[in-house]
C-alpha positions in Angstrom: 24.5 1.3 80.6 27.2 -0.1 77.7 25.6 -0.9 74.4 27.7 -3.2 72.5 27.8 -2.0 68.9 25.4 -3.3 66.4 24.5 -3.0 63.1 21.4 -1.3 62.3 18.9 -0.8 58.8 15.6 1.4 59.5 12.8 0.7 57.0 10.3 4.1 56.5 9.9 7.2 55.5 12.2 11.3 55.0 11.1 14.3 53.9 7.2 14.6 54.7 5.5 15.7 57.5 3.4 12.8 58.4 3.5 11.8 61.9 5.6 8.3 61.1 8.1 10.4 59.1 8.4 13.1 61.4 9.5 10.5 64.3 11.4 8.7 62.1 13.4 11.4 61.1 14.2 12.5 64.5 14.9 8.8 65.5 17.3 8.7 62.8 19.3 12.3 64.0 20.0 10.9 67.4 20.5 7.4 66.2 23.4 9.1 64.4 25.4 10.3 67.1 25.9 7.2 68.9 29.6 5.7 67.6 28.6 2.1 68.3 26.0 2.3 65.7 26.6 1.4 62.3 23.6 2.9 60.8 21.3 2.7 57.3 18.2 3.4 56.0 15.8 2.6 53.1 13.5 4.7 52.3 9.8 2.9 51.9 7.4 4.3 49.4 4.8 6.4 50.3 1.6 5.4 50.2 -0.5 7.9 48.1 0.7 9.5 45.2 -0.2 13.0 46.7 1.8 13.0 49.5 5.6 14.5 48.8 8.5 16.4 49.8 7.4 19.4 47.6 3.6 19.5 48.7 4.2 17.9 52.4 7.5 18.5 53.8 9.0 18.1 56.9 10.1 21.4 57.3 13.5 20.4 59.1 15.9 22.8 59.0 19.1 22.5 56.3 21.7 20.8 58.7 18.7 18.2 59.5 18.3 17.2 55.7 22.3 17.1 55.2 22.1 14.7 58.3 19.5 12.5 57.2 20.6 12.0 53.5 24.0 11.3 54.8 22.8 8.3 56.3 23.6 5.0 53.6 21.9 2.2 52.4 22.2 -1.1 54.0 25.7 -3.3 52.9 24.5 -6.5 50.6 24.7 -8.8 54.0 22.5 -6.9 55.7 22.4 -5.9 59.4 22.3 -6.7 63.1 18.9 -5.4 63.1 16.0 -4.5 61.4 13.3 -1.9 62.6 10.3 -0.7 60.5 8.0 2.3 60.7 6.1 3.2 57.8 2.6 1.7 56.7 1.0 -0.1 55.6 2.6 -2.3 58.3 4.8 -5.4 57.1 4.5 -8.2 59.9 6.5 -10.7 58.1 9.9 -11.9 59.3 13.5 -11.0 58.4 16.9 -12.1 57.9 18.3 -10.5 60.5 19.1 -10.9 64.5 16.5 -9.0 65.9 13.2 -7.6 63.9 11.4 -4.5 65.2 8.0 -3.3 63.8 6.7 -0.1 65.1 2.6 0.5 65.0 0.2 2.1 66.3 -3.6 1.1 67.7 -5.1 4.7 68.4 -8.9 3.1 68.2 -8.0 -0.5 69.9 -8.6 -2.2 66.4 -7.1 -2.6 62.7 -8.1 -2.8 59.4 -7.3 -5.4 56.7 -5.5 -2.7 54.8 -3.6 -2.1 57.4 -1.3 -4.8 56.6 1.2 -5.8 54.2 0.6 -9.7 52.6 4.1 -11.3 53.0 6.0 -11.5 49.7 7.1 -14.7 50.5 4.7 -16.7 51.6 5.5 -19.6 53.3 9.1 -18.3 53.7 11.0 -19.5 56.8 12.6 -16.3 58.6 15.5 -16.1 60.5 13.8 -13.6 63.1 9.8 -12.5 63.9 9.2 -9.1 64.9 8.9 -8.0 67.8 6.8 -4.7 68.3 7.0 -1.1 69.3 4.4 1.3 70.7 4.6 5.1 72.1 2.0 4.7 74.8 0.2 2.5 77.2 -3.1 3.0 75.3 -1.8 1.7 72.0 -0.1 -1.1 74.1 -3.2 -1.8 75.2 -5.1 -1.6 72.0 -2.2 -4.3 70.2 -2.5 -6.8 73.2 -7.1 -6.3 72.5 -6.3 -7.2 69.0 -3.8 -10.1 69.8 -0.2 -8.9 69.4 1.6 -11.2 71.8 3.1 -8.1 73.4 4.9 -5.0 72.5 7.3 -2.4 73.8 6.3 1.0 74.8 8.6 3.5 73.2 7.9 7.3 73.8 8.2 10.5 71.4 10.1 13.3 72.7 11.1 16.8 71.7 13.9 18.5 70.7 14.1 21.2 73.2 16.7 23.2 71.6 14.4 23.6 68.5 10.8 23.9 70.6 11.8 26.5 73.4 9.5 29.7 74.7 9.0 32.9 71.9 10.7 36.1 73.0 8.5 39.0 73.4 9.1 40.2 70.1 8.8 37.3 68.0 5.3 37.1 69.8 4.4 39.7 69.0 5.4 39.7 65.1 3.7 36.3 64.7 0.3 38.1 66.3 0.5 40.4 63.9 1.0 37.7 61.1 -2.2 36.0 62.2 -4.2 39.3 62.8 -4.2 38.6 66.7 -4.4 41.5 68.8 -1.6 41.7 71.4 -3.6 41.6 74.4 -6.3 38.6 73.3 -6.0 35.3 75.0 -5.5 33.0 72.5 -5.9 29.1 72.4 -4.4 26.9 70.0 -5.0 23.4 68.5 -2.4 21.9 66.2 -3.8 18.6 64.2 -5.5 16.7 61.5 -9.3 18.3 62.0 -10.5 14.6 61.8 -12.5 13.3 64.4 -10.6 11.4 66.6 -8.5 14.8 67.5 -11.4 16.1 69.1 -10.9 19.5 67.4 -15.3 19.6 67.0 -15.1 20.1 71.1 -12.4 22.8 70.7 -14.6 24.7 68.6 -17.6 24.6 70.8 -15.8 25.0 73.7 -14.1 28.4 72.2 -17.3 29.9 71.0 -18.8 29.0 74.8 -16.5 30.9 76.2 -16.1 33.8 73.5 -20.4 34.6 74.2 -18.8 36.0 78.2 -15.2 36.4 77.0 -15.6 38.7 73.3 -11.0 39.0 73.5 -10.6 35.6 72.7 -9.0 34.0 70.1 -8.6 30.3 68.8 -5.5 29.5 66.6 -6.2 26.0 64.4 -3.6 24.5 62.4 -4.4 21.9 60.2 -3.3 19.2 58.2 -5.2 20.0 55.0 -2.0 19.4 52.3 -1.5 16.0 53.6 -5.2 14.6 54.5 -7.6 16.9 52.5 -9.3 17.9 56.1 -9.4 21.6 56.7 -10.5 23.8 59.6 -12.5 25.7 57.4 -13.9 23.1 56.2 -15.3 21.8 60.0 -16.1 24.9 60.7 -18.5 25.1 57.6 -19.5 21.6 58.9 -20.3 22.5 62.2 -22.1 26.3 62.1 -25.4 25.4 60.8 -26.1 23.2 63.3 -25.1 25.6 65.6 -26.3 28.9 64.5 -27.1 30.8 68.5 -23.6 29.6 68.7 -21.6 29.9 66.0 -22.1 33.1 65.0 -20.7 35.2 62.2 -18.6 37.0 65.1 -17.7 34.0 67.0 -16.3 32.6 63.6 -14.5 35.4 63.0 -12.7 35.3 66.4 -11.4 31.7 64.8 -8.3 32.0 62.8 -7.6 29.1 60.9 -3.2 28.1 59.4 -3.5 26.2 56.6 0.1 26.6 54.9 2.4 23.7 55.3 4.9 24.8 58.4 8.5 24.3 59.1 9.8 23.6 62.7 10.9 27.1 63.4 7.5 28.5 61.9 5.9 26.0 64.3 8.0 27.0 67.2 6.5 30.9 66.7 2.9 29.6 66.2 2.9 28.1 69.8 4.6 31.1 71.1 2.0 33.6 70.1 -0.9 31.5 72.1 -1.5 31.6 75.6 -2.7 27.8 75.8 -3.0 24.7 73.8 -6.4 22.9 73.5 -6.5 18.8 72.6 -9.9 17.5 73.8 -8.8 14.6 71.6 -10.9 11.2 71.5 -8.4 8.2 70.1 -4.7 9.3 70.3 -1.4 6.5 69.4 0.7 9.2 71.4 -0.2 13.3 70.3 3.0 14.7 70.2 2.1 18.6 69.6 1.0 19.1 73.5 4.7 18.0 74.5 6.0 20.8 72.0 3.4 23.2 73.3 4.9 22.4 76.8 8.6 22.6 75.9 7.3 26.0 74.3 6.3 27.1 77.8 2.7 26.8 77.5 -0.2 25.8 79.8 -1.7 22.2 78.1 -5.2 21.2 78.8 -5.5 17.3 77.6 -8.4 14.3 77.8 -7.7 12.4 80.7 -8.1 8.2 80.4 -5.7 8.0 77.0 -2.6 7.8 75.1 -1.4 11.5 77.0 -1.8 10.0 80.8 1.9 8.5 79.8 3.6 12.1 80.0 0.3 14.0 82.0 1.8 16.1 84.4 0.7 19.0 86.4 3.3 21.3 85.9 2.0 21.6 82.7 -1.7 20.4 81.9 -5.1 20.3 83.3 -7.1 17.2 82.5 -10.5 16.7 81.1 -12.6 14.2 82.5 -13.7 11.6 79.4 -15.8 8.4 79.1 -14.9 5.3 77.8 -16.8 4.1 74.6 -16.5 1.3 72.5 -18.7 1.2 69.0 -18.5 -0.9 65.9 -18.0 1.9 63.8 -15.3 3.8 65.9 -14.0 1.1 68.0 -12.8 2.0 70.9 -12.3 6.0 72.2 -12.7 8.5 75.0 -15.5 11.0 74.9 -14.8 14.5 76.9 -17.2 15.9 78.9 -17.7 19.1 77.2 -18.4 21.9 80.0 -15.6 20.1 81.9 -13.3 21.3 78.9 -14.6 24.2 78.9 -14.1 25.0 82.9 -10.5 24.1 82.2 -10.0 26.2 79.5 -12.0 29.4 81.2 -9.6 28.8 84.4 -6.3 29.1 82.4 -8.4 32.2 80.6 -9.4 34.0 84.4 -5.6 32.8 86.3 -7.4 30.6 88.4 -5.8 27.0 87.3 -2.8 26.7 89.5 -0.5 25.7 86.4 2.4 27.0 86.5 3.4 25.9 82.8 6.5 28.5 81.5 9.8 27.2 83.1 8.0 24.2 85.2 6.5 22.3 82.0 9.5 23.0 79.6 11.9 21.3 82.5 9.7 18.2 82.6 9.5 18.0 79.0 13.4 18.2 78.5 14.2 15.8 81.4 11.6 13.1 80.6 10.6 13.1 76.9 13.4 14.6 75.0 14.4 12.7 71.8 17.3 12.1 73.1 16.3 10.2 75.9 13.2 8.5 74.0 15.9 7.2 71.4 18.4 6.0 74.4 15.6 3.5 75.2 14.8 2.6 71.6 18.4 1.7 71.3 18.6 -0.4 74.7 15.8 -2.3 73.3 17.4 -2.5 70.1 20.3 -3.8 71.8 18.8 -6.5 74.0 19.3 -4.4 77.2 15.9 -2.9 77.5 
């Protein structure tokens, strides 16, 4: 389909390696290669004075950054269009064509501080937002908190950067981590808050590691940019499971802290044998896409954000419950020995997943970046 060219400012945030930024960023890079796109960007301030390029990058590689900072800031009269992704979320109109806001309801609610006041108040705008959402369970969660509607726009992967590890680079990253070469290893990549599900990972692992002693669990958290480590929920969860958790099963956990760039993530999934997300609230969960475009075998929650790209040429499903709380609002609770059956049948060769070539192709076809930022521009457009 012909896009007529437009005009285009993007309001968020470079450099960091927040999930918002990280999209963004990507966005941006494929935004930039379509000619009929005359495209800017303002960069929005962070948040929290802790988060930074130094302490959180993005871990792009050079030609990335070049890209990115090559990209100007909007002419005086403004532009065609205006999209927004950073937060707090800003709501309020603008003086351009078309106004999109992109947000995320992972728990089917919001908080007040969710949301920027309007500076203007009272203003008359030229254009209301419209919004954009990367699954059908935030979609969902907007339309239960009384958005009038919004667009669902995937995530994708760039498979030329997140492709299978050769042999060797396998084996050099086990070595890095301490891994011996012939240990089935699982591996979560994530914040190690709650709503990841990282807790049931844990559990799961040290299940199977009382009949399975070769095991290994990979975690990589997010500790530079949210203050939650591992280590930390592992400390958290041992003593109230001592028969468990023991010192053994604990050691058999190795836990990346250090602050990764893409390539570095690239070799983390291709030294693991499978990737774990028993997650409970999810606006999209990007890392089990790159796991799959890395060739590996996926096992995911069923009932969530994930059921938008669940596909069994790559993943195994977990069978969840539905919960709604005041506290949490609304999330998915996996069944526990269900998650870990699925992970023992990837462990024995009994799952029928073919993953490796399989997975990787879906991936590429279906959620690249490329073709997730097609239909972010038809919608910019007016043709979506």
């Amino acid at each position: 389909m012909a896009i007529a060219p437009f005009s285009l400012t993007v309001e968020g945030w470079r450099d960091i390696n927040h999930s918002y930024a990280l999209v963004n960023q990507q966005q941006l890079l494929e935004l930039a290669t379509y000619p009929g796109i005359a495209l800017y960007h303002v960069d929005r301030p962070l948040p929290y004075a802790d988060w930074n390029a130094t302490r959180n990058g993005a871990g792009l590689s050079d030609d990335a950054r070049v890209r990115l900072r090559a990209i100007p800031p909007p002419p005086p009269q403004g532009t065609d269009v205006v999209y927004r992704i950073d937060w707090p979320y800003r709501r309020h109109g603008a003086d351009a064509e078309r106004l999109f806001v992109f947000l995320t309801s992972e728990n089917h609610r919001f908080d007040p501080r969710d949301f920027c006041e309007d500076p203007h108040p009272g203003r008359r705008y030229r254009t209301e937002p419209l919004y954009v959402t990367p699954s059908s369970w935030s979609r969902q969660g907007l339309l239960a908190c009384g958005f009038p509607e919004a667009a669902v726009v995937p995530h994708g992967v760039d498979p030329r950067q997140f492709r299978p590890a050769t042999l060797e680079e396998r084996a050099r990253q086990r070595a890095t981590l301490g891994v011996p070469a012939d240990s089935f290893v699982f591996l979560n990549v994530s914040a190690m808050t709650y709503n990841k599900g990282v807790d049931l990972v844990i559990v799961a692992f040290c299940r199977l590691w009382q009949r399975h002693r070769g095991i290994r669990l990979v975690l990589k958290d997010q500790s530079n940019l949210y203050g939650v480590s591992a280590a930390g929920l592992i400390g958290e969860l041992a003593p109230q499971l001592p028969e468990l958790m023991t010192p053994a099963a604990i050691a058999a956990i190795k836990v990346v802290s250090a602050n990764l760039g893409l390539e570095e993530l690239r070799l983390l999934y291709g030294s693991a044998d499978a990737y774990v997300s028993p997650y409970r609230a999810e606006g999209f969960n990007l890392p089990p896409l790159e796991a799959a475009a890395c060739g590996l075998p996926v096992v995911l929650t069923r009932g969530g954000a994930t059921d938008d790209y669940f596909d069994r040429s790559f993943a195994l499903g977990v069978e969840s419950a539905k919960i709604t709380s005041d506290r949490l609002g609304v999330y998915l609770e996996p069944r526990l020995d269900d998650l870990v059956e699925k992970m023992e049948s990837l462990l024995e060769g009994r799952a029928g997943v073919p993953a490796g070539a399989a997975g990787r192709s879906f991936v590429t076809e279906r959620f690249s970046w490329r073709a997730a930022t097609r239909r972010l521009v038809e919608l910019f457009a007016g043709a979506a």
